[in-house]
C-alpha positions in Angstrom: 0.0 0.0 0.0 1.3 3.6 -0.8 0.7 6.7 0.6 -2.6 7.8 1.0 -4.3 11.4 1.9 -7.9 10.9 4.1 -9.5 15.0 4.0 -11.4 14.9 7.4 -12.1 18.8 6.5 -11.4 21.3 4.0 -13.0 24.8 4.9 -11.0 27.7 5.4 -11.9 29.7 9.3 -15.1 28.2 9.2 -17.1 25.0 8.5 -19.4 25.5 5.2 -22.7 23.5 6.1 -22.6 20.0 5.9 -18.4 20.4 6.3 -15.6 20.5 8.8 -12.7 23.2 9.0 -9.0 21.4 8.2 -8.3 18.1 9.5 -6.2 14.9 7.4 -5.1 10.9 7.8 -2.5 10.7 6.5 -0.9 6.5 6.6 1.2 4.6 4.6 -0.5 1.2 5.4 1.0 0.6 9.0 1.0 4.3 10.7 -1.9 6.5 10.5 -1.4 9.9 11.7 -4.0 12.7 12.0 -2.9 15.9 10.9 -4.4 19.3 12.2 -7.7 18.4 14.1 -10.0 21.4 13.1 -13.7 21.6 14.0 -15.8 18.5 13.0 -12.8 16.1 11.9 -13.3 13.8 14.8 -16.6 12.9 13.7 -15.6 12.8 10.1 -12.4 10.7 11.3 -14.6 7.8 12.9 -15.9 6.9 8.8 -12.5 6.0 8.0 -10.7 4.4 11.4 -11.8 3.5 14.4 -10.9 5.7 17.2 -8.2 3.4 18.7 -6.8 3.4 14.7 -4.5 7.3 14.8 -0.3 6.5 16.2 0.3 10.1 16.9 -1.0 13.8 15.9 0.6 16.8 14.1 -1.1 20.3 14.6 0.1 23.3 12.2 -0.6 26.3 14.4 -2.4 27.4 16.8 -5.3 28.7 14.8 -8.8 27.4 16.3 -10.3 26.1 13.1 -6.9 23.6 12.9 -7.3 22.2 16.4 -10.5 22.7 18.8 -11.4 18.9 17.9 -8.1 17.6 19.5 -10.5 18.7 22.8 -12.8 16.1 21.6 -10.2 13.5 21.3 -8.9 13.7 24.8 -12.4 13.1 26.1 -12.4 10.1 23.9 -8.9 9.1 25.5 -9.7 9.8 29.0 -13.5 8.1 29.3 -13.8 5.7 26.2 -10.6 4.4 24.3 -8.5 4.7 27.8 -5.3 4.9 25.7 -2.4 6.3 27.1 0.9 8.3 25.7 -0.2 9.6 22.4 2.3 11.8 20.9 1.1 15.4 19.9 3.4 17.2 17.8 2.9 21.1 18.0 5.0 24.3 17.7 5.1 26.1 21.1 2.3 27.6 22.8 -0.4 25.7 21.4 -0.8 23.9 24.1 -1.0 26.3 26.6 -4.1 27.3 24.3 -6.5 23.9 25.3 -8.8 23.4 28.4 -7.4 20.9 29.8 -4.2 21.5 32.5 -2.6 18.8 32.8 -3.9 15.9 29.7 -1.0 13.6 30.4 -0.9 10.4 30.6 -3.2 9.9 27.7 -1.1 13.4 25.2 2.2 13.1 25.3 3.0 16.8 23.7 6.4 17.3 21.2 7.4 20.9 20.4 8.1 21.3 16.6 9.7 24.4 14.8 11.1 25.6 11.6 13.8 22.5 10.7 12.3 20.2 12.8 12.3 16.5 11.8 10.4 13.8 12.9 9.9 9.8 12.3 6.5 8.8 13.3 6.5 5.2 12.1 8.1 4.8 8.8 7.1 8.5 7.8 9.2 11.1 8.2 7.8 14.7 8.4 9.5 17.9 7.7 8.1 21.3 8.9 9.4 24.5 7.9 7.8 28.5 9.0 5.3 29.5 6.6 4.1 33.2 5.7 1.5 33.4 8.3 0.1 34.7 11.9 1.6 32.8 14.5 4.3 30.1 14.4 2.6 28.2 11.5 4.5 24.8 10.5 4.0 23.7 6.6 5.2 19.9 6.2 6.6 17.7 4.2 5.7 14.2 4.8 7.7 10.8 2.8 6.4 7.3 3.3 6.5 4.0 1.2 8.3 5.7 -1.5 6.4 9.3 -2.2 6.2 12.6 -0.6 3.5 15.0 0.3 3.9 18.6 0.9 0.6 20.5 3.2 1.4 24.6 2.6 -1.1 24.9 6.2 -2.1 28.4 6.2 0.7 30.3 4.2 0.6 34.0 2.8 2.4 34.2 -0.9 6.2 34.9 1.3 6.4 31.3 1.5 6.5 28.5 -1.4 6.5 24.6 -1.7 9.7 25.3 -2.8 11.2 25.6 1.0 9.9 21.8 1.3 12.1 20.4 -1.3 12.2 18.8 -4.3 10.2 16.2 -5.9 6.9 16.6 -4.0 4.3 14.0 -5.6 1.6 16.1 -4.0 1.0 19.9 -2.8 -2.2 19.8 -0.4 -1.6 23.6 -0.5 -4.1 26.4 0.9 -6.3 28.1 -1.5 -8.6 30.7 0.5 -9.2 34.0 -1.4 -9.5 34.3 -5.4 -7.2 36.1 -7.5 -9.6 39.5 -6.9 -8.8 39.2 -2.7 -5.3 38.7 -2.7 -3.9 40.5 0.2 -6.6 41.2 2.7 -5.2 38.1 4.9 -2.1 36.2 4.7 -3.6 33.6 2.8 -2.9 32.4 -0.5 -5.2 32.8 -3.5 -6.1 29.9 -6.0 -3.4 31.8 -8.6 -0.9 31.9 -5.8 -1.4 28.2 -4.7 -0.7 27.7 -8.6 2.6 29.6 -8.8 4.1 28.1 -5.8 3.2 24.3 -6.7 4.5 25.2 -10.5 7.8 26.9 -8.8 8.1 24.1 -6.4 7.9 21.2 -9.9 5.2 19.5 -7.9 3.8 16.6 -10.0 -0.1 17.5 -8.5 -1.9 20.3 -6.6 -4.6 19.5 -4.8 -6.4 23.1 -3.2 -7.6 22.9 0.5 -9.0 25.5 3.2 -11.3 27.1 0.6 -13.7 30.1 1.9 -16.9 28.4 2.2 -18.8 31.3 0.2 -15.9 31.3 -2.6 -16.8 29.3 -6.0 -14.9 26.7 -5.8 -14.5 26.0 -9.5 -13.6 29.7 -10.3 -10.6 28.6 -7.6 -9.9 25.7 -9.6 -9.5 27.6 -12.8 -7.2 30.4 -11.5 -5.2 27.8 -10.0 -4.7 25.7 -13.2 -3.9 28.5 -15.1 -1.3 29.9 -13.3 -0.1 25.9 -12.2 -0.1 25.1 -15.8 -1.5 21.7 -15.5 -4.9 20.0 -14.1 -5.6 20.8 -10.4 -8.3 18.9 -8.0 -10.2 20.5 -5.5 -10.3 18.7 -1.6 -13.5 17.2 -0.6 -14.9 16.0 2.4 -14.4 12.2 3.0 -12.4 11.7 -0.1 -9.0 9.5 -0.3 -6.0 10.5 -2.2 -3.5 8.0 -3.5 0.0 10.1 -3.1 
């Protein structure tokens, strides 16, 4: 089995009905490991594994809509599953952010930062500082032979580029169009395009869409300036790598 991508949640800041904000499985047939845990991924996460089935988390930043269900998933921990020593991955001060004071022994929490490198399994991830608010880690992720590169949030200072070459996949950020570029630091469709074509990734795939934004007018600026096909993330859908 290869490398697969599960999207638990694609919205960008907010659910759009029926959705969940960004949340991913990502396995490579033996480790399954649930990346950024945004609002109404742990209920979308129980179609695809059961709740004993994630090795260890990764949470890009400290954003809510990238995280709040990780409160969720301790309760699940602590009064269903009863499992014990989970690593969290996180760059500092996100958890300082949760409810909970003291969630050992069920989390055990793992400060990341720009360079760090971590085996989780027979993955490794790669994280380096994007163009955005707080400490916000992109990733590159290799297993069974491919590589997958998530942007998280990014403004257009940062590029695929800085995850290295031959990326099989860009899971890359896409929440304004072309006509909003610059009210947030966020990346537009068209900028999501340039930064996969500078990068030579072999696919796009656009994530963290505004839920009012036409999705297929997204699609199209991001093709043209990616210069190849482009998919949009849905809801429930797996990726082959």
């Amino acid at each position: 089995m290869g490398l697969t991508l599960t999207v638990l949640g694609c919205s960008g800041t907010y659910a759009a009905p029926g959705g969940a904000c960004s949340g991913y499985l990502v396995s490579d047939g033996s480790t399954t490991v649930w990346v950024d845990t945004g609002s109404g991924t742990l209920a979308n996460l129980q179609r695809h594994r059961p709740l004993e089935g994630v090795d260890a988390l990764v949470l890009s930043h400290e954003h809510p809509d990238h995280w709040t269900d990780l409160e969720g998933f301790f309760n699940v921990c602590r009064f269903v599953t009863g499992r014990e020593g989970i690593p969290v991955y996180a760059p500092a001060g996100l958890r300082e952010l949760t409810y909970n004071d003291d969630e050992s022994p069920y989390f055990e929490w793992r400060e990341l930062k720009d360079g760090s490198h971590v085996g989780i399994g027979d993955m490794s991830f790669t994280f380096s500082r994007t163009d955005h608010g707080p400490e916000t880690l992109a990733m590159r992720i290799d297993g069974a032979g491919r590589s997958l590169g998530y942007s998280a949030d990014t403004g257009p200072k940062w590029s695929f580029e800085q995850l290295g070459p031959e990326l099989d996949l860009a899971l890359s950020e896409a929440t304004f169009l072309q006509d909003d570029e610059g009210v947030a630091q966020h990346l537009s469709g068209r900028q999501a395009g340039e930064s996969a074509k500078r990068a030579g990734a072999a696919r796009l795939l656009l994530t963290h869409i505004w839920p009012t934004i036409d999705k297929e007018r997204s699609r199209a600026e991001a093709a043209d300036a990616y210069g190849g096909p482009v998919d949009l993330a849905e809801t429930n859908e797996i990726y082959e790598v």
